[in-house]
C-alpha atoms as one frame of an Amber mdcrd trajectory, in Angstrom:
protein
  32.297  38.596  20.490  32.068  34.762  19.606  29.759  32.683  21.511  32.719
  29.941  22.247  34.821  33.445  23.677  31.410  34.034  25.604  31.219  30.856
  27.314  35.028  31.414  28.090  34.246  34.629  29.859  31.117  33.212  31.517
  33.547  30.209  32.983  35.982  32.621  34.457  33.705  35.081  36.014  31.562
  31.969  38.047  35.560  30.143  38.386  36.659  33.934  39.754  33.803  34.726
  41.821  33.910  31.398  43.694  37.736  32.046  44.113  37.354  35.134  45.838
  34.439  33.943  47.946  37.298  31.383  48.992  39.888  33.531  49.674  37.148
  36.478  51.697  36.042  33.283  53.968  40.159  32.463  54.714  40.478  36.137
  55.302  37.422  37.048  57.793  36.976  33.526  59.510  39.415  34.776  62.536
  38.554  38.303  62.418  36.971  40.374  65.654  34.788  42.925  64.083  34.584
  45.091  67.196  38.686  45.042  66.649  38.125  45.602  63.306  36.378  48.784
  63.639  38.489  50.548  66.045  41.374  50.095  63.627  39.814  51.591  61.330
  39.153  54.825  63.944  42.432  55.169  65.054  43.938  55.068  61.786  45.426
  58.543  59.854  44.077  58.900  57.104  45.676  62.320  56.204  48.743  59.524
  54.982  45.797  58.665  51.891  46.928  61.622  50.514  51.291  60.560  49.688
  50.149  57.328  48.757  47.472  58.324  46.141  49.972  60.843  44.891  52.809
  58.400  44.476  50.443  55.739  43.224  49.735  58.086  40.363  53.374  58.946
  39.657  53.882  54.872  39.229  51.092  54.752  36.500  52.589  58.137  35.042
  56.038  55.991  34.898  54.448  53.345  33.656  53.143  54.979  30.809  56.504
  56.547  29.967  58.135  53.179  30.153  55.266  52.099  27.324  56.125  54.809
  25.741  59.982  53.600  24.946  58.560  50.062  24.069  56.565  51.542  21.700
  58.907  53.867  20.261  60.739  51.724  17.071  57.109  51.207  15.767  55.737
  54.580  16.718  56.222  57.281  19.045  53.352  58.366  20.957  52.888  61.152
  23.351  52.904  60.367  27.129  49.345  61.719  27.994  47.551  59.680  25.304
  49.644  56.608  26.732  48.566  57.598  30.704  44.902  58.123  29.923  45.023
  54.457  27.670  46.270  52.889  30.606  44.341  54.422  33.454  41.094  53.397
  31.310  42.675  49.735  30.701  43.073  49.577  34.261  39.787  51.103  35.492
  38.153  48.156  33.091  40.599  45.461  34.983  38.764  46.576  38.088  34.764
  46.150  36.580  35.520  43.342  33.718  36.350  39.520  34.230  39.506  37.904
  32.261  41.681  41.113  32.323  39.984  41.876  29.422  41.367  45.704  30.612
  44.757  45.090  28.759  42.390  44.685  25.296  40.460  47.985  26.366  43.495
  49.677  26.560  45.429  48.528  23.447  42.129  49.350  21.389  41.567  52.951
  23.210  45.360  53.693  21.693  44.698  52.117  18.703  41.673  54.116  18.359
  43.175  57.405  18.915  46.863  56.915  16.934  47.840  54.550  13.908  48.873
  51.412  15.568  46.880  48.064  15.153  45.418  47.020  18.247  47.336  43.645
  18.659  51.024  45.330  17.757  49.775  47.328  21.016  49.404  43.926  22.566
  52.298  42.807  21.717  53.937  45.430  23.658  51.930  45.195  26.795  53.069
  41.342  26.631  56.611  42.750  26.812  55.609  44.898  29.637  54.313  42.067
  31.634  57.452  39.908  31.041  60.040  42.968  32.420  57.394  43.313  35.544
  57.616  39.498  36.247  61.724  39.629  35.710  61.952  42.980  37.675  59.593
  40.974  40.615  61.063  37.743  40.720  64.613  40.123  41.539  62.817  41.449
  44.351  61.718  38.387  45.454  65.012  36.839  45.452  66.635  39.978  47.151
  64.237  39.533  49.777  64.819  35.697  49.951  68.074  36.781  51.599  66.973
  39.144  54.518  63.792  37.253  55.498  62.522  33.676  55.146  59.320  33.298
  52.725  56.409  30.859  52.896  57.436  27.889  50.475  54.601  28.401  48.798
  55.320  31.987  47.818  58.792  30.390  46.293  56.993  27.880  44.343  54.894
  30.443  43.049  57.932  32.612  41.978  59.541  29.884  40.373  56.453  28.886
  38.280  55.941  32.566  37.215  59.530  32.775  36.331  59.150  29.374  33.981
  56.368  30.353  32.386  57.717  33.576  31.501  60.855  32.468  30.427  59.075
  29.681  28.326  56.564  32.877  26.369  60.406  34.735  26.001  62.084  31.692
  24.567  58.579  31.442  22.229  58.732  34.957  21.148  62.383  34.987  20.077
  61.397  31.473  18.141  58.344  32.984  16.335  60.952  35.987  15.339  63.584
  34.545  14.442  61.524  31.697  12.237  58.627  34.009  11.488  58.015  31.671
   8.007  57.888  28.445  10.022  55.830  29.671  12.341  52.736  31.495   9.955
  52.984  27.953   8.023  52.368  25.987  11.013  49.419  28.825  12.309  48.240
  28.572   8.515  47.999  24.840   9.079  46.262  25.217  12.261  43.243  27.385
  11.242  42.902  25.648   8.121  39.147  24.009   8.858  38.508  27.990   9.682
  36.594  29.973   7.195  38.896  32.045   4.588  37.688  35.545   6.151  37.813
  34.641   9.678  41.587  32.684   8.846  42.711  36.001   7.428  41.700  37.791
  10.052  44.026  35.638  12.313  46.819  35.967   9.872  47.160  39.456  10.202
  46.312  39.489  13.960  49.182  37.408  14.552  51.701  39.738  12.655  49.996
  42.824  13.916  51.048  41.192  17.577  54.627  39.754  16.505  55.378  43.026
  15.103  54.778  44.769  18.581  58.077  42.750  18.975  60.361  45.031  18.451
  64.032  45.989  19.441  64.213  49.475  20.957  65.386  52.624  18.605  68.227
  53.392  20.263  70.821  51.773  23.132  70.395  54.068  26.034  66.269  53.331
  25.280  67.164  49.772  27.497  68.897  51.559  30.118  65.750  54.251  30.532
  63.565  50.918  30.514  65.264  49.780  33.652  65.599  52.848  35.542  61.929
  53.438  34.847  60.671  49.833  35.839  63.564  50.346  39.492  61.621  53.854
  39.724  57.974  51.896  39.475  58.557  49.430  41.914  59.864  51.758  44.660
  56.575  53.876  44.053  55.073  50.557  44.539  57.196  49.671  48.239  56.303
  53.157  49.284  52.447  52.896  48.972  52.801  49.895  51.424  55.242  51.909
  53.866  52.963  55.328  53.976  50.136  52.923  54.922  52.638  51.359  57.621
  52.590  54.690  58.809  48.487  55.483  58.966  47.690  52.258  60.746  51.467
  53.042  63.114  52.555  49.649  62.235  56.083  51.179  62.668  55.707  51.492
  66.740  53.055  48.862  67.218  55.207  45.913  65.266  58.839  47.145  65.152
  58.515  45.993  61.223  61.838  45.895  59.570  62.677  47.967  56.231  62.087
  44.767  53.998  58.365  44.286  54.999  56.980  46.582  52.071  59.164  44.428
  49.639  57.487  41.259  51.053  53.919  42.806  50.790  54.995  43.853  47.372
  56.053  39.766  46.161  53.324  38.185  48.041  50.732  40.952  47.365  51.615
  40.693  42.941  50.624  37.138  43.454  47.131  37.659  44.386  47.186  38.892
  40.339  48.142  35.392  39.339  45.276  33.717  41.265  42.388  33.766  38.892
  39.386  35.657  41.293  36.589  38.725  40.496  37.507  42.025  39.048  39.606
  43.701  41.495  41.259  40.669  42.986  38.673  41.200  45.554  39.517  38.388
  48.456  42.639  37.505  47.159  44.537  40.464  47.653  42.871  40.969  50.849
  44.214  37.097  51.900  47.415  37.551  50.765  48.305  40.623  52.721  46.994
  39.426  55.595  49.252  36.120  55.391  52.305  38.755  54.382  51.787  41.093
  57.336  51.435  37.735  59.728  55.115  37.120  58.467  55.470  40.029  61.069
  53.010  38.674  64.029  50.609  41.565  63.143  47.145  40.385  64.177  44.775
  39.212  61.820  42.401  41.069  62.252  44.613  44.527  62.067  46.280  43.018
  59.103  42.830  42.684  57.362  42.155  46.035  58.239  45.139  47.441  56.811
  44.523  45.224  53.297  40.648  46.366  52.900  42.191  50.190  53.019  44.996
  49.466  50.700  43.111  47.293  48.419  40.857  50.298  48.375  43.155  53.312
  47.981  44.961  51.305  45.076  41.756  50.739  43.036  39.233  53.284  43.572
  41.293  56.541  42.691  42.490  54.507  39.524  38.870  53.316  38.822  37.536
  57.371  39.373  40.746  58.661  37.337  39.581  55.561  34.172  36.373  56.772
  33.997  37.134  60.640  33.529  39.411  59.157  31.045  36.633  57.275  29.387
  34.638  60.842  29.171  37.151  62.781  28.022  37.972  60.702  24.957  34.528
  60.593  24.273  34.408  56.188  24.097  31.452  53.833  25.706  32.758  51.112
  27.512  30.231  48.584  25.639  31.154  49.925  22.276  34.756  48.760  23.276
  34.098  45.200  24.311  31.821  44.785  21.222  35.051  45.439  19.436  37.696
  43.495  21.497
């Protein structure tokens, strides 16, 4: 790792860990603590056990969906894909800059024939169908229930920016000589070796650009990502249930959509490993959409926040045993 990438890092961890001590002050400043802990009594916890399970069947989704938008270059079994991502995500959880995405485009790489940044390329194309498949929810919900402005502005700058990295994809494609002249020109001052290196970087990524093998391919994409984001609602709608939201707030059928927009955001946000703070924020502002108490509302984000990241975290690391690779070795790499 460069020492220019190092002071990068080192910026966004102190820029992240201030963010989150923010957003954990805005959460707790109103909270009664004696409240606090008899919400956390009375909840049921026995309802950990559907959400866990239907957490795991999103990632297990998720991987399959991978596994169509990696198909045209190579196809790779479902398992290897699953235990790539659960150790990508378990590093999103402990390492700064989503540097988890790199871990788990070199932990495939590693174990089948496909350059690390083609692998990137595709998990870029995997983040641009999650922001389209959000910004449809978001919309959808626009029309039952009014949002925060600030949540629309949000959506709306999400939505440019991905639609700007589309329209610059499709440009680098369809002009790929124009555009490795102008990146030629660019890197120029760079040493030879290290300007090769970014040379075939760059095509390794473009070429994770791919049109799917075959038509119906785009039609299983879609039912898979519909399929992943109800997995998603119903992890927010079991939880309902443990902490009896249902009887205690009379919340509508559209409040585990809104959790779901307002919740994705706190991913945005830049903040520590585990969107510690911001997640736990955000919830609490989406659940006060539905005059649930602060307090309760912060309860119900710590347990969510943790039932979403410590099973996945426990599930990376047996991962990270099995296929035998030290998570130092990796970053030395990446």
């Amino acid at each position: 790792m460069t020492e220019q990438r190092q002071r990068k890092i080192d910026f966004k961890i102190i820029l992240g860990i201030l963010t989150s001590i923010l957003f954990l002050f805005l959460a707790f400043r109103k909270v009664d603590f004696g409240e606090m802990k008899e919400a956390f009594a009375e909840a049921h916890y026995w309802y950990l056990v559907p959400t866990v399970l239907v957490l795991f069947i999103s990632h297990w989704l998720r991987a399959l969906r991978w596994k169509y938008l990696l198909s045209p270059i190579r196809w790779v079994d479902t398992l290897s894909l699953f235990s790539s991502l659960m150790i990508g995500y378990m590093a999103n959880t402990v390492l700064p800059a989503r540097l988890g995405e790199f871990v788990r485009a070199f932990v495939l790489g590693r174990k089948h024939p496909v350059p690390t940044s083609t692998v990137l390329g595709t998990i870029v194309m995997e983040r641009i169908i999650d922001v389209f498949s959000l910004l449809l929810i978001m919309i959808s919900v626009v029309f039952m229930i009014p949002l925060p402005v600030w949540v629309k502005q949000s959506g709306l700058i999400a939505f440019a920016a991905v639609c700007a990295l589309f329209i610059f994809v499709i440009f680098l494609k369809k002009h790929p000589q124009f555009a490795e002249k102008v990146l030629e020109k660019i890197i120029k001052p760079f040493p030879e070796r290290l300007a090769q290196k970014i040379v075939e970087l760059y095509r390794g990524f473009m070429n994770g650009f791919v049109l799917l093998g075959k038509w119906y391919h785009y039609a299983i994409i879609v039912l898979l990502s519909l399929l992943i984001w109800i997995c998603y609602a119903s992890t927010f709608q079991f939880m309902f249930y443990a902490f009896d939201f249902e009887k205690l707030y009379d919340l509508p059928l559209i409040a585990p959509l809104v959790l779901l927009v307002i919740g994705t955001l706190s991913i945005v946000i830049p903040s520590s490993p585990g969107y510690i703070g911001t997640y736990h924020y955000l919830s609490q502002l989406s659940l006060g959409l539905f005059n649930v108490p602060a307090t309760i509302s912060l309860t119900y984000a710590i347990v969510m926040h943790g039932i979403s990241f410590l099973p996945v975290m426990i599930a990376g690391f047996l991962f990270l045993l099995v296929e035998g690779i030290q998570l130092k070795s990796v970053m030395k790499k990446t």
